[in-house]
Phi, psi and omega in degrees: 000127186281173196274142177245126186247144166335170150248145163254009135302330204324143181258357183194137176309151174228150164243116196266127182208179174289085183274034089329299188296122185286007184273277188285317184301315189273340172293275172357291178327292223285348163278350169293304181276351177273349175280002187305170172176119165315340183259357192209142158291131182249162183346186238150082150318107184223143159254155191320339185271353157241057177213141137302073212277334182285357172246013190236039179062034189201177193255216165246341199282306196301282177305002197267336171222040176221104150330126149244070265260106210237101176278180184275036145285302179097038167263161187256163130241156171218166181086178177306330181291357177275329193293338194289316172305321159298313146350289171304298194310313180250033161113180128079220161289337165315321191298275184328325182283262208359292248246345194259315145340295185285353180290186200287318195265314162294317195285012186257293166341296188296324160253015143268355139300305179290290177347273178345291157299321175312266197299000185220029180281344168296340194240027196253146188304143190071339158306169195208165161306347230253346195260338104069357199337136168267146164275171204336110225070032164288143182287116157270144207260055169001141118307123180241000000 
């Protein structure tokens, strides 16, 4: 699969993930369908190993161990703030957790939620060794 680089056309926001980890791919899917809305384009699931990151601002080091949220700006959030940031994007009540998300005392709580799943997603239903954080200075390796 060739590599997809932003459009600064883009119609919809992407959320950038491990698409190696069997983990992060079956959370994504399944928050994806619960965000649908009829009334908006929704997100654009791409995993980090087909995106062009230096053209979406970010690194292969970064996504390899954050979700990322690539708005219609072309700004990045990671983390719990992309989760928060998808949240907001779609609306309704999704929005108010999103928006709840970003105060000071939850949004620290949240990413040290997200650290935890982030660093123990090989041993989370559905994980694999391959899901995995590698460790630190590890070279990420792309598919091409």
């Amino acid at each position: 699969m060739p590599r997809i680089a932003p459009d600064p056309e883009r119609q919809q926001p992407w959320l950038i993930f491990d698409g190696d980890c069997a983990f992060c791919t079956t959370t994504a899917t399944w928050i994806a369908e619960r965000l649908r809305r009829p009334d908006r384009p929704e997100a654009r699931l791409i995993p980090w190993q087909f995106t062009d990151l230096e053209a979406a601002g970010t690194t292969a080091e970064r996504a390899q161990h954050e979700v990322l949220w690539l708005d219609l700006r072309g700004d990045v959030s990671g983390g719990a703030a992309a989760v928060s940031a998808w949240l907001r994007y779609a609306g309704g009540p999704y929005r108010i957790l999103g928006t709840l998300l970003r105060l000071p005392v939850i949004a620290q709580l949240a990413a040290a939620a997200y650290r935890v799943i982030a660093i123990n997603r090989h041993r989370l239903p559905g994980g694999s060794p391959a899901c995995a954080l590698p460790p630190p200075g590890t070279e990420p390796v792309p598919h091409h």
